[in-house]
N, C-alpha and C positions, 0 to 999 in steps of 0.2 A: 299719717293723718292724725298723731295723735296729738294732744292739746294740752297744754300746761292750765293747770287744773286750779293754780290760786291768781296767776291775772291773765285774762285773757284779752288778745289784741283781735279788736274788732276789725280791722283790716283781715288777717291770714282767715276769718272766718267769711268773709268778704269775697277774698279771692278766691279761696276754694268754692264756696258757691256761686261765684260765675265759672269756673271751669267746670262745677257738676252740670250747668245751663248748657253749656259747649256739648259735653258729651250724650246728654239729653237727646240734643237737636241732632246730634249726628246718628245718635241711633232711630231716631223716628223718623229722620229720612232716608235711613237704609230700609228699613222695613216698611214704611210706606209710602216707600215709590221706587226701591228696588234697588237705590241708586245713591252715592253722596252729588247733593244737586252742588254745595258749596265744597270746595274741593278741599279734602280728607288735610292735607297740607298746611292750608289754608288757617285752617284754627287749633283742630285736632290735638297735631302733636304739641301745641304751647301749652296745650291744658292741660295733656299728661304729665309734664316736664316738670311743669309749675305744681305741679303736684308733692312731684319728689322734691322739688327744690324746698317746699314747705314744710316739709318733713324732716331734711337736713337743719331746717329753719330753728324747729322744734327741736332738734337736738341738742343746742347750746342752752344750758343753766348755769347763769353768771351765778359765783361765789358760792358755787356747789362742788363739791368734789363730783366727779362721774363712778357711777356703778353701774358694773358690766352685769351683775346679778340682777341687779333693778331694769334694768334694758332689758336684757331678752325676757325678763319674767314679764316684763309690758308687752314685748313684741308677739309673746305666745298668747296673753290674754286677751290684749285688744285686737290683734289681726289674726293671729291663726288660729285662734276661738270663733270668732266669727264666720271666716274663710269656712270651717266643716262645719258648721251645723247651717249657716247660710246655702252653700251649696249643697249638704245631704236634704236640706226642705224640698230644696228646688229640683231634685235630680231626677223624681218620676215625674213630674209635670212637664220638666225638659225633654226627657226621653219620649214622652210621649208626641210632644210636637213635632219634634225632629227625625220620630221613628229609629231612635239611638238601642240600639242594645243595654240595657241596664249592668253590666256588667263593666261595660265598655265605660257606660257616663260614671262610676263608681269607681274604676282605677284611674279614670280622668280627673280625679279629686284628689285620688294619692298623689300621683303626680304631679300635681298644683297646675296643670292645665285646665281645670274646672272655673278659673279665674284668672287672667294671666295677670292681670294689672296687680290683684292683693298678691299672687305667692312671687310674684316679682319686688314687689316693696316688701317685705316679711323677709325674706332673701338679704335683698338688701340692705335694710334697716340693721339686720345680723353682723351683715360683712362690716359695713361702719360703725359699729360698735363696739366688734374684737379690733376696727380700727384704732378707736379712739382710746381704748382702752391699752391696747401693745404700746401706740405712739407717745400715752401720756399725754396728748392732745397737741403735739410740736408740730407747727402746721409745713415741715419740711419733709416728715415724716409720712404725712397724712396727705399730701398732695404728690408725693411718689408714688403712695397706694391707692390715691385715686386715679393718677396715670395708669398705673399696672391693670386697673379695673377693667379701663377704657380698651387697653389693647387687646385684654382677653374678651370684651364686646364684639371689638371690631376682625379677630380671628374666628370667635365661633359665628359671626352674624352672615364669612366666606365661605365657610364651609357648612357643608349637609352632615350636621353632629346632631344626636338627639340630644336635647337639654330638658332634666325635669326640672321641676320648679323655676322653667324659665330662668338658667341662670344668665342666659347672656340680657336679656333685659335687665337682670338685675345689674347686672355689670355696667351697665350705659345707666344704671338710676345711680351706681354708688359715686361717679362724679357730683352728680345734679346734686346729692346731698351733702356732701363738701361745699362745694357753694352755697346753700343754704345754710349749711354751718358757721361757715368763713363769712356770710352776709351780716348774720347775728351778730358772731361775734365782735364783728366792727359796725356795726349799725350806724356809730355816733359820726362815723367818717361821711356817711352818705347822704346827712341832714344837709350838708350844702350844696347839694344838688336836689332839693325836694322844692326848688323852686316851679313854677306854670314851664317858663321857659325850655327849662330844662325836659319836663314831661312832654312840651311839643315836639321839641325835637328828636327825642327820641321813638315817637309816635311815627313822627314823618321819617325817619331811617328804616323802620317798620317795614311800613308801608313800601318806600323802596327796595327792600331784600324782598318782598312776597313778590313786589312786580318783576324785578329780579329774577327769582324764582321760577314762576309762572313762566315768564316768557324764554326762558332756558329750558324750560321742561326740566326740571328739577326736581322729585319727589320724596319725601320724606316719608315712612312708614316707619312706626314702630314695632308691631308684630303682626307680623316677623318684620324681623329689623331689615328695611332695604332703605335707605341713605345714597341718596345720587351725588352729595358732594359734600364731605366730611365738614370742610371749610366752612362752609355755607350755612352749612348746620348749626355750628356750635356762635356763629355770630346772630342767625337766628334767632336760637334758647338764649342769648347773653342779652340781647335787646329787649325780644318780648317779655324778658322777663323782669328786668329793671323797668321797664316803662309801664307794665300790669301791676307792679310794687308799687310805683307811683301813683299811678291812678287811682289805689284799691285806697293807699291812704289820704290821699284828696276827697275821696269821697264820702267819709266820714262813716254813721253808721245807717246802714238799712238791714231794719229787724231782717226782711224778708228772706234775702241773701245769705244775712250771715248764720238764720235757723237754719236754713238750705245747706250752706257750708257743715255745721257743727254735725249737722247728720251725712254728711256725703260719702261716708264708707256702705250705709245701708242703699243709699242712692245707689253707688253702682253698683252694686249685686243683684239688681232689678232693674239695671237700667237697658236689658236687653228683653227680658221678660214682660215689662210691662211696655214699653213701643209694639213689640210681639203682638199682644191681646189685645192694646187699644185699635189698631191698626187690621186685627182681626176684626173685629167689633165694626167701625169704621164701616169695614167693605159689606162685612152685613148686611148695613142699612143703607147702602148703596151711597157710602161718601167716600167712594176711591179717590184717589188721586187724577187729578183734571188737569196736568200741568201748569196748574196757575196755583203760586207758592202760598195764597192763605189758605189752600188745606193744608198745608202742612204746618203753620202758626196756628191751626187750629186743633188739628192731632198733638203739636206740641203741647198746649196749655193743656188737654188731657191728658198725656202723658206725665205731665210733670203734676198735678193737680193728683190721679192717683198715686205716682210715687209718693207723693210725701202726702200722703193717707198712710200707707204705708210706714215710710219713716218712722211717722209722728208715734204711731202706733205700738213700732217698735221698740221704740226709747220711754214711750211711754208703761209699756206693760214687760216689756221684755230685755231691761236696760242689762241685766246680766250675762247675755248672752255676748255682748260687747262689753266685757268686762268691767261694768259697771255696779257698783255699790249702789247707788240710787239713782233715782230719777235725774234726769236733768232739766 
């Protein structure tokens, strides 16, 4: 998630803040109303993907040498600075809702189970970057190891192994980020396809794999990784995701979005927390869930309205904590 710091493309802040909107809606209808009403599949996993894939994105600096120094010192400062003091805030207010053993939520941080999405990118962010660094960046090298990645995914995702720090997540993100890499670094090849046409149709093949999908009984989870049909999968993440890149730049700029985006690491570290409370709150005052889906467009715009009180707040007072120099 992190962001190159002297020009920033108002697109990747774009897309990542509609994928923070996705993950948003998905937790405030798990918690207020027990249930994903739009199916987990459905959206879910494009918006984690595209996550990492943005991240890979971020990794290519034309006419820079790469530094393995300069990476993980970023990777420790911007994510796994955040990742503990984010979740040691959060960890008696958690324990208390959930009636968790404080002992238990506190080695569930060592372990980087306290968050799986961040110590899964932190993770991987690492592995591709002792990538990048070994390969010298030869992309024959670097698409070997991110096969390698893949298979040790797909071995520990069959088998009942414990993984700290969510390594087999990370192992199914260090592809996504090779593609991201690989997208960058050929950008210029892809301008001939940033026509309308092209975006439609790729929209409409979309559309066909979910209905696909769906009607196969198909399901995608990420964690835990259960995957019903590898195949399926990987044509999924390669569509949604060229066609979300297209879109994000067609659409030019929307402040709203793209502040949304620039903050979306603080996003999800609350974005289970505050559906939680709003959704408590909510029932309260006797605005349960009524099966009719504007309570839940309407729990959302509170949910997403305190998060980024939040955020703002954040970045605004406590920009160090996300390894930040000043304000932004």
């Amino acid at each position: 998630m992190e962001v190159e710091r002297n020009i920033r493309k108002h697109w990747v802040d774009l897309l990542r803040g509609l994928c923070m909107i996705a993950i948003l809606l998905d937790h405030t209808e798990i918690y207020y109303t027990g249930s994903n009403i739009i199916d987990y599949s459905f959206y879910v996993v494009n918006a984690l993907v595209i996550f990492f894939f943005l991240s890979g994105y971020l990794f290519y600096k034309s006419n820079t040498d790469f530094s393995i120094i300069h990476k993980l010192r970023s990777i420790a400062r911007s994510i796994l600075l955040p990742y503990f003091v984010f979740t040691m805030v959060i960890a008696l207010p958690k324990s208390f809702a959930h009636s968790y053993d404080i002992s238990s939520t506190l080695l569930s941080i060592l372990t980087g189970d306290a968050s799986w999405f961040v110590a899964a990118l932190a993770v991987a962010e690492a592995i591709f970057a002792l990538m990048l660094w070994a390969s010298k960046g030869r992309n024959i090298l670097l698409a070997m190891s991110a096969a390698l990645c893949f298979v040790g995914c797909y071995v520990l995702s069959t088998r009942e192994i414990l993984c700290y720090w969510h390594i087999e997540n990370a192992f199914l993100a260090v592809p996504l980020l090779y593609l991201g890499y690989l997208y960058h670094r050929y950008e210029h090849h892809f301008y001939r396809f940033s026509r309308p046409l092209y975006t439609v149709f790729l929209l409409f093949l979309l559309v066909l794999l979910k209905v696909y999908e769906h009607s196969a009984g198909i399901t995608f989870l990420i964690e835990p990784i259960r995957v019903g049909n590898w195949y399926v999968f990987w044509a999924d993440v390669l569509v949604s995701i060229l066609c979300l890149v297209q879109i994000s730049k067609a659409m030019g700029e929307v402040y709203w979005l793209e502040w949304t985006g620039r903050r979306s690491l603080v996003y999800y570290f609350f974005s289970g927390g505050v559906p939680l409370c709003v959704s408590w709150g909510l029932g309260k005052m006797g605005m349960n869930y009524s099966s009719t889906y504007c309570n839940v467009v309407f729990a959302f715009l509170c949910v997403y309205l305190f998060a980024s009180l939040i955020a703002g707040c954040v970045y605004r007072y406590f920009s160090f904590v996300l390894g930040k120099g000043k304000r932004e």
